[in-house]
N, C-alpha and C positions, 0 to 999 in steps of 0.2 A: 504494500500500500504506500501510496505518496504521502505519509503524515508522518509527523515524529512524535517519539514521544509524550513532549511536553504542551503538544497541540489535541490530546485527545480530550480533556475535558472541556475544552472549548466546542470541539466536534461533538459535543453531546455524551461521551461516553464516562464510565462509573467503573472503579474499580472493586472486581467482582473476586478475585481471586491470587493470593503471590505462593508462590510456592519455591521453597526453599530448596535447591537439589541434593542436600544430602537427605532431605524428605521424597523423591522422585520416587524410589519404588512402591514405600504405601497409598503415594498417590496412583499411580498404575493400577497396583490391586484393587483400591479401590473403584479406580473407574471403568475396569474389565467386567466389573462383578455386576456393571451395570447394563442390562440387556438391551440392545441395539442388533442393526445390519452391521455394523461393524465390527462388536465384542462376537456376533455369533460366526460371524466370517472368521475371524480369528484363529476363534476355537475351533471351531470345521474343518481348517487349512489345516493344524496344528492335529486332528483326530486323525483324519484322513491319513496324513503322511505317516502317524503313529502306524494305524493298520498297515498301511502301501510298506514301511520296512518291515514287518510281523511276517507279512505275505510272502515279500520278496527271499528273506529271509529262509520259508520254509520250500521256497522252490529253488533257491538256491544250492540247499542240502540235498531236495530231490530230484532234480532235474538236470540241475549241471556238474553235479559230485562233487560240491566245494566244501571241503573239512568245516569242522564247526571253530576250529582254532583258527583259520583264517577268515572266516565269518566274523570270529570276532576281532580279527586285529582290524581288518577294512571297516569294520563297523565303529571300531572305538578312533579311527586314523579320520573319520570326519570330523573329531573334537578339535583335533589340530587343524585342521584345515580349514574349521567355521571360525578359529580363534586368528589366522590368517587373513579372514577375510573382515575381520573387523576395523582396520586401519581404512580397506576399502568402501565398507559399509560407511564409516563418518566421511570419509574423503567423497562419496557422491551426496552426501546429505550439504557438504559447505558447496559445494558445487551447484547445490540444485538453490541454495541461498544466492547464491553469488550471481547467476541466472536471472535473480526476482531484482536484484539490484542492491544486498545488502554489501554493504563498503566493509567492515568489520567483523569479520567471525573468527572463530578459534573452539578447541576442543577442550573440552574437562571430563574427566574422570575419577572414578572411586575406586579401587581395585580390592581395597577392602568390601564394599559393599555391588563390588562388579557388576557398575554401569557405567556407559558411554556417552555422552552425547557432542551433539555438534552444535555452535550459538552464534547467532548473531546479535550482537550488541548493538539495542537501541532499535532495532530495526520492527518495526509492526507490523505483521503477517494477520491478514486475515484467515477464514477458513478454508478454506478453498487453497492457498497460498502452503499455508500451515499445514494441511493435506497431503499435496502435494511435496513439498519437500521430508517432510517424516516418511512416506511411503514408496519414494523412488529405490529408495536401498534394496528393498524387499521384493520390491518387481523387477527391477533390471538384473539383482543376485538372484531372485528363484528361475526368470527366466533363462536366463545365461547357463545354470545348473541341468536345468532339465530337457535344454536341447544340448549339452554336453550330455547327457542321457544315452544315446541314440549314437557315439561317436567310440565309446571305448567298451572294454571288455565287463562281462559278468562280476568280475573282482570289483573293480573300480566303479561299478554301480550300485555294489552297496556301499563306499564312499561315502560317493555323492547321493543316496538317500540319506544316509545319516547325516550328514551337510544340509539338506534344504531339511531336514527337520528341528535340527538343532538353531540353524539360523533362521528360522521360522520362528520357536520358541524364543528368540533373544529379541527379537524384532516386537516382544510385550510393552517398550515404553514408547518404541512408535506410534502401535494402536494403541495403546492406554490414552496417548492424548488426543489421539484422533477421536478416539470416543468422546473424550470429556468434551469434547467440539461438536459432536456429533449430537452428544445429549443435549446442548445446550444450541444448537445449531438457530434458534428463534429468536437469540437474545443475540444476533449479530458482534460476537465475538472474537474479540482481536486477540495479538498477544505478542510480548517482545521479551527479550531477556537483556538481563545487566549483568554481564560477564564480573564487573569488578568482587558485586556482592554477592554473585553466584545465586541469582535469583531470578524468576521471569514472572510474567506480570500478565494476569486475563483481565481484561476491560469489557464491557457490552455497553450497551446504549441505556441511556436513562431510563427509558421509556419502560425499559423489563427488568429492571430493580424490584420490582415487589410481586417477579412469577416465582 
């Protein structure tokens, strides 16, 4: 969005929401727990892939004669490899920032409480905006995965099943706040982050202050 800051309550907007990022997972849990198109997407993607390794899994043992001991190293070798794709995963998130026009972003992390994120400082992202850049990681890595699908051997596809399901699984504070957007999607909601005090900020409009 074209506005800064220090010009939303003049634009009419009320601040609705700050959340502090060493608070970022309870708020996720929280806002997953909250049933939407989005929270049940989610968790679908996130079921689905469960079954789709369970499956591949048991035809792997019977169909292609792959020992259960290397079952389980290619199974356990997507952990490293989704934990690889993490640097990539923020690196398309400032990207998709940097796109919309924000001038200052930068990455923080908790590794004690292992999460990522990517921020743009100062910068106010609508819905839509906000959307969009939280969910480009997840579409362009699941995509990118799963036509690598179709290209290498049986071994390497349990890999990359346990890969899109595990970075499926991490990809919870992307949709967590897409949710919280989603829920709230009536009260035209904005939101920015303040890198210094590691904090970000949801604004709506006056008007739905008392839904």
């Amino acid at each position: 969005m074209q506005i800064k800051p220090e010009d939303l309550t003049k634009a009419g907007y009320f601040l609705y929401e700050k959340l502090e990022h060493d608070e970022l997972i309870p708020f996720v849990r929280k806002s997953l727990h909250k049933w939407s198109l989005i929270s049940i997407f989610f968790y679908g993607v996130n079921l689905g892939l469960f079954v789709l390794v369970v499956v591949y899994a048991w035809i792997a043992i019977t169909k292609h004669d792959i020992a259960i001991g290397d079952l389980i190293f290619y199974y356990s070798f997507g952990f490293t490899v989704c934990l690889i794709l993490i640097p990539i995963h923020e690196f398309i998130h400032v990207m998709a920032y940097k796109w919309l026009g924000a001038k200052e972003t930068s990455l923080d992390y908790n590794l004690k409480k292992f999460y990522f994120m990517a921020l743009a400082n100062n910068f106010v992202a609508n819905r839509k905006e906000f959307t969009m850049v939280a969910l480009m990681p997840f579409t362009l890595i699941s995509c990118f995965l799963i036509l690598l699908l179709f290209f290498v051997d049986h071994y390497w596809q349990l890999t990359i099943l346990s890969t899109l399901l595990l970075h499926s699984a991490m990809c919870s504070g992307d949709f967590g706040i897409v949710n919280f957007f989603h829920i709230n999607k009536s009260k035209h909601m904005v939101t920015y982050d303040e890198t210094t005090n590691k904090v970000s900020f949801f604004f709506i409009k006056k008007t739905h202050t008392n839904e």
